[in-house]
C-alpha positions in Angstrom: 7.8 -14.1 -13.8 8.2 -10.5 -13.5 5.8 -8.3 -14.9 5.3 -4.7 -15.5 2.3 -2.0 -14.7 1.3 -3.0 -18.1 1.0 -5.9 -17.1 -0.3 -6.0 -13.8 -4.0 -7.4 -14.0 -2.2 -10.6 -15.0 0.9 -10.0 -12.7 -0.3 -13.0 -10.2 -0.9 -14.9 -13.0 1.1 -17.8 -14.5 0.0 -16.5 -18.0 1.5 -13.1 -17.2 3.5 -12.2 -20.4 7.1 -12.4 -19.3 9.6 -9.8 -19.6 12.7 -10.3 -21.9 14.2 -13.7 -21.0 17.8 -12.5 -20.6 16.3 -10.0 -18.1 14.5 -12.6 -16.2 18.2 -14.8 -16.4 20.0 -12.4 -15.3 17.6 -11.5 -12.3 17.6 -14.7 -11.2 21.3 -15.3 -11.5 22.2 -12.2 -10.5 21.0 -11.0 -7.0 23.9 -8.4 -6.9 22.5 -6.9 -10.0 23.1 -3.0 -9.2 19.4 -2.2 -10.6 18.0 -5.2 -8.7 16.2 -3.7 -5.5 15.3 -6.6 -3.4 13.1 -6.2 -0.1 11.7 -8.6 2.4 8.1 -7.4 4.0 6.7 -8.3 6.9 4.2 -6.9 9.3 2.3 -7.3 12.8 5.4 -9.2 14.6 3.6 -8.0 17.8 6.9 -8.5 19.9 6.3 -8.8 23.7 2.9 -10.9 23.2 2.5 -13.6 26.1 5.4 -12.0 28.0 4.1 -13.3 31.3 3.5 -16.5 29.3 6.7 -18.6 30.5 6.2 -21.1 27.5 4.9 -18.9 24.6 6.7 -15.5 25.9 9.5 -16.1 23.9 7.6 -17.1 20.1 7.4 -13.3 18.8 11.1 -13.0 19.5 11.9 -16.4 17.6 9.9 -15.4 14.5 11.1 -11.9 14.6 15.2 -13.1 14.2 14.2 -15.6 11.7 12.9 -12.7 9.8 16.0 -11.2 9.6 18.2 -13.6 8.9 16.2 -14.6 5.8 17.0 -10.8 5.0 20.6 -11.8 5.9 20.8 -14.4 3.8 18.5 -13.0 0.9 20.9 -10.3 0.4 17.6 -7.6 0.5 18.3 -4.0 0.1 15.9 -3.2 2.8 13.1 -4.4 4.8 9.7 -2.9 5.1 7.7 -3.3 8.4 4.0 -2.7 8.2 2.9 -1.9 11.5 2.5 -3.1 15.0 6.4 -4.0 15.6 5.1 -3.9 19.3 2.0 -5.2 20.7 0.8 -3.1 23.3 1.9 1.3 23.4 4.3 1.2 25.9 6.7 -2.2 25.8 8.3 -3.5 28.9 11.6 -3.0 29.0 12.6 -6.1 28.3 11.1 -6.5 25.4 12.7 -3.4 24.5 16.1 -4.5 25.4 15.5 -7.9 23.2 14.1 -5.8 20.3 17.1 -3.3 20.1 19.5 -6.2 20.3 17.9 -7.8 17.2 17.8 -5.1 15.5 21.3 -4.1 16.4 23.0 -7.5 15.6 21.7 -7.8 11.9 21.6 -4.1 11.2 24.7 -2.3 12.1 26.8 -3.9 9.8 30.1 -2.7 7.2 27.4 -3.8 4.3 27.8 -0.9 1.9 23.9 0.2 1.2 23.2 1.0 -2.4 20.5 2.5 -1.7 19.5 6.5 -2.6 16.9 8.3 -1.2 16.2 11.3 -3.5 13.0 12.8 -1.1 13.0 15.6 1.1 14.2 13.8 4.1 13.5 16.5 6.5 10.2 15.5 5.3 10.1 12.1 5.1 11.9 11.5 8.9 11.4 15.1 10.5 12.3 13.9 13.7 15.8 13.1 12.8 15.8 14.9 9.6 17.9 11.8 7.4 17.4 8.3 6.8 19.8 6.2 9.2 22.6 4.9 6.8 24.0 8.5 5.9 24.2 9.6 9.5 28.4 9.4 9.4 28.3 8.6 13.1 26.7 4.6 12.7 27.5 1.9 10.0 24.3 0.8 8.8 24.1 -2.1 6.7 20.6 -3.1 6.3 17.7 -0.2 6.7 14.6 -0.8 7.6 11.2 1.5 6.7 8.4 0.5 9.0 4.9 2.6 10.2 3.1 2.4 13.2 0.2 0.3 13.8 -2.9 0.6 16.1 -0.6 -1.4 19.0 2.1 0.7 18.9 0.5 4.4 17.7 2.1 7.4 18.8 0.2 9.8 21.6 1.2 12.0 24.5 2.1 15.8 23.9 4.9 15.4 21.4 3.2 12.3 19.5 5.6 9.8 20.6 5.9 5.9 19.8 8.1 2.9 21.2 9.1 3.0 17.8 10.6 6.7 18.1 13.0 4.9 20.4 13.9 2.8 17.9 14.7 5.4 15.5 16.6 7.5 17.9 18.4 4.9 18.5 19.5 4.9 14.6 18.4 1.2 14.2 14.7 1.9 11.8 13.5 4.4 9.4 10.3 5.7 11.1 7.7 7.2 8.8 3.6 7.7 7.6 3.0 9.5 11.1 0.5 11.9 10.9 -0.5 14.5 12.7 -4.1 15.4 13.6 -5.4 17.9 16.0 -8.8 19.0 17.6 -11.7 17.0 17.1 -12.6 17.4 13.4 -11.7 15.3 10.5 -8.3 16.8 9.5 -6.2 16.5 6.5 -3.6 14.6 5.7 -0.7 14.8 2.3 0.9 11.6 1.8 4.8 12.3 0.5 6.4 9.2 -0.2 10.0 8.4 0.2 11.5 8.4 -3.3 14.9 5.9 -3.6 16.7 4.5 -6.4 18.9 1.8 -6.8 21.0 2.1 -9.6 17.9 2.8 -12.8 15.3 1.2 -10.3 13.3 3.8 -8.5 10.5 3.1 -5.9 7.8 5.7 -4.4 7.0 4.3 -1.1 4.2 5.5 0.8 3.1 5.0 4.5 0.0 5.7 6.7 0.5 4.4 9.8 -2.7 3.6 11.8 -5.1 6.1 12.1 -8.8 5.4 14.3 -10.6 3.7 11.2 -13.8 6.2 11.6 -12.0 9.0 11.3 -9.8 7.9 8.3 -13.2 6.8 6.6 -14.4 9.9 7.2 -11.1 12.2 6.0 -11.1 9.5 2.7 -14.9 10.5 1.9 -14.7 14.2 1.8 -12.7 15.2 -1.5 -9.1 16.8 -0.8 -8.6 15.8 2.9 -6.5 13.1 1.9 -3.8 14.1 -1.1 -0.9 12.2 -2.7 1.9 13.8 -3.6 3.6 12.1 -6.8 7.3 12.2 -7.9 8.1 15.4 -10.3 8.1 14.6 -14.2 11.1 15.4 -15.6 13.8 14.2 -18.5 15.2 10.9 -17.5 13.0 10.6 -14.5 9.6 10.3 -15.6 6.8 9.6 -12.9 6.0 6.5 -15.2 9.5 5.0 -14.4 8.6 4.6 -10.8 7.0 1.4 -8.6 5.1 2.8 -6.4 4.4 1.1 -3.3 2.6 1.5 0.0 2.4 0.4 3.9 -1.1 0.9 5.3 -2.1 -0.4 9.0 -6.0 -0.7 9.2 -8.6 -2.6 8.9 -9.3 -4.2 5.7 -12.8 -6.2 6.8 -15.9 -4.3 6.7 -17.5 -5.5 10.3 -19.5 -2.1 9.5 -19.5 0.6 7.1 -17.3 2.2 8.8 -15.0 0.5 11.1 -12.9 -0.4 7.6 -10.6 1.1 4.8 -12.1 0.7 1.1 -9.6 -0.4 -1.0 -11.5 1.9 -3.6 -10.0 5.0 -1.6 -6.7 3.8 -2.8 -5.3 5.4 -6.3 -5.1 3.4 -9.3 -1.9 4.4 -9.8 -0.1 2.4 -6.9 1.5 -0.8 -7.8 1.9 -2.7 -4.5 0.2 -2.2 -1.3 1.0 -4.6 1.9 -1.9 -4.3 4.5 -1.1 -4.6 8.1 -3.1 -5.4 10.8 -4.9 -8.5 9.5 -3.8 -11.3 11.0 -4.0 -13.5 8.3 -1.6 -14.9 6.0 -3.0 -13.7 2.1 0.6 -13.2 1.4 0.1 -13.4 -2.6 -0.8 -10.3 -4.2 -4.3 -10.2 -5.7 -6.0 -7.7 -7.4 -7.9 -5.0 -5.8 -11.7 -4.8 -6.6 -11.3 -2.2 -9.6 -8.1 -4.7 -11.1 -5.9 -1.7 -10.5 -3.6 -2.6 -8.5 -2.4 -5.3 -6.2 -2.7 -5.8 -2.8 -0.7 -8.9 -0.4 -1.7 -9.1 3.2 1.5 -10.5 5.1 -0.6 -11.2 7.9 0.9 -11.6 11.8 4.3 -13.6 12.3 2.9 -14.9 15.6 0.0 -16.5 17.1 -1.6 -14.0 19.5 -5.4 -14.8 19.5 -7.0 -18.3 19.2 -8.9 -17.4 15.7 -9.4 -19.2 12.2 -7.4 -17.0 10.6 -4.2 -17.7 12.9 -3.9 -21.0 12.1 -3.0 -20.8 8.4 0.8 -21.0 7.7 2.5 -17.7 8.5 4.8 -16.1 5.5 6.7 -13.5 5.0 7.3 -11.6 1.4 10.7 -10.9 -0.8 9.9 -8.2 -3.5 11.8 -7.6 -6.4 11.7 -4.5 -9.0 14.0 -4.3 -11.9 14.0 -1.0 -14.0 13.1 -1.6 -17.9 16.6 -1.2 -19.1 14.7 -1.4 -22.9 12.5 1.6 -22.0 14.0 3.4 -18.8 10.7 5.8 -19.3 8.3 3.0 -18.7 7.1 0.8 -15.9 9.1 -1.4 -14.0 9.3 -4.9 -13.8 8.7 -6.5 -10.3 8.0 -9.7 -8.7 7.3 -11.2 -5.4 7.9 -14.4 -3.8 6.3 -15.4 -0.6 8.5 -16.9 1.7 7.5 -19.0 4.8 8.7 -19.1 8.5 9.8 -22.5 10.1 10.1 -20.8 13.7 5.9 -20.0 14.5 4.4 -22.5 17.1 2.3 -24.7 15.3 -1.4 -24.4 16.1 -4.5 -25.7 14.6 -8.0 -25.0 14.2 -11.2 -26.9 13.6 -15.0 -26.3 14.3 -16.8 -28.9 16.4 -20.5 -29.4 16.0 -22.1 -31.0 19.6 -24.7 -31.9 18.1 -23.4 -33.7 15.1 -21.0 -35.1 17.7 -23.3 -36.7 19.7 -25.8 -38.1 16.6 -22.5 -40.0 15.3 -22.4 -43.8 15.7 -20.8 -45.0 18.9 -18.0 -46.7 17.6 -17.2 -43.4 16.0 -17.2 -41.8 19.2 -20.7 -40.6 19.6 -23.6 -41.1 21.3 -25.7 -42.8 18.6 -28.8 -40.1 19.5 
């Protein structure tokens, strides 16, 4: 069911109070709804792993166009990428080549994009200064808003990423990079990109990867790491907005401080997605105050021999609907995870020599 803030400790829940029932009918019978703002998330697609790989070279690739034509046939609004798009800093250019063709073929489209972004956009994109579907010079029919992650982070003189390519190239919305110079902890001011869709707003934030000691260190000393909300006003209260966020770091604590506390986080975010765990807790759960909610995407491809690749990798459609009831008040807003049929399949289990070799011999043992 959808849910609202108000509801949101219970939002995962299948006791979650439900919203009026003719807004949940037409939501669910209505994708074209003009306050419906779907989006499909996904993150870590790591494009280029095993290139010299002549049987797995290609599985990134696979994955990665499967993802968008479930946006294709989903009818999203936009896509959100949460980090390492690439996986290593500076992609061959092949993989280049087949990433811009992707992109190219399921995002420059006639598809009218009711989408409005109300930010500063000079702000929000300085590089190009406006997000891709208003420059008059390409037809862009689906936009997508990724970060960078730790694979693909920006560096060089002028702070560059693979992914800067990408946006020159008018095919992604690149945002959340900071800038930090000299060797202290530096400051950062998060200013989200604010877009509505007909009475549906969303505040989306992104921090794309930062070295985790340092980031644990800016989040620890008060006012080096500010959030800049929407501006209260008549008809567009800050209340009325879902407030989402990208982050690209690590999320378990190997050490104290080699990880990003979910308690840094405000309470006043609805959604975060956290890239760069590889995997798949694709269901938002509460964070440890009950806050807010957090889903982990997790990878779309099998790069390391782990545990945690071998769970079934899934994607996530979102869906926030403006309370047409009380336009002042929290949205509603659901997910819906959404599984890929293109990863290889691989599997995982823990073998104990010792219990092997105790086992019976007609169970394969040793009978020691």
């Amino acid at each position: 069911p959808f849910c609202s803030r108000a509801q949101r400790k219970r939002a995962c829940s299948p006791r979650a109070p439900r919203p009026p029932r003719a807004l949940v009918a037409a939501m669910n019978a209505a994708p074209d709804d003009p306050s419906l703002l779907r989006v499909l998330i996904a993150t870590d697609n790591h494009l280029g792993v095993h290139e010299k790989d002549q049987v797995r070279k290609d599985d990134a690739f696979i994955t990665f166009r499967e993802i968008f034509e479930i946006a294709k046939q989903q009818k999203v609004d936009c896509v959100f990428l949460g980090g390492d798009l690439f996986d290593i800093n500076k992609p061959s250019r092949e993989t280049m080549v087949r990433t811009m063709e992707i992109l190219r073929e399921y995002c420059l489209n006639d598809n009218p994009v009711q989408l409005e972004v109300l930010s500063d956009q000079t702000v929000n994109f300085p590089r190009r200064g406006v997000v891709n579907y208003e420059d008059p010079n390409y037809n862009v029919g689906l936009p997508v808003f990724m970060i960078h992650g730790n694979h693909d982070d920006p560096a060089g003189g002028e702070n560059l990423s693979a992914i800067d390519v990408l946006a020159a190239c008018n095919l992604v919305n690149y945002f959340g990079k900071h800038t930090l110079s000299g060797s202290g902890t530096g400051k950062i001011k998060l200013k989200p990109v604010l877009m509505q869709k007909g009475d549906t707003r969303i505040a989306l934030y992104g921090l794309g990867y930062i070295r985790d000691a340092r980031l644990h260190q800016m989040f620890s000393v008060k006012g080096n790491v500010e959030w800049a909300r929407p501006e209260d006003k008549p008809g567009m209260r800050t209340s009325s907005w879902f407030n989402a966020m990208l982050i690209h770091q690590n999320r378990e604590h190997h050490s104290p401080k080699n990880a990003i506390s979910e308690r840094y986080l405000p309470s006043w975010l609805d959604l975060v997605v956290w890239g760069h765990e590889h995997e798949c807790k694709v269901e938002p759960t509460e964070d440890g105050t009950g806050q807010f909610h957090i889903s982990q995407p997790g990878s779309s491809v099998v790069t390391s021999l782990i545990e945690g690749e071998a769970k079934k990798k899934q994607i996530l459609l979102l869906e926030v609907r403006a309370d047409e009831e009380n336009p002042d008040g929290a949205p509603y807003w659901r997910t819906t995870p959404i599984p890929l049929e293109t990863t290889r399949p691989f599997k995982y289990k823990q073998l104990s020599l010792a219990e092997s070799a105790a086992a019976p011999v007609e169970e394969g043992g040793l009978g020691e």
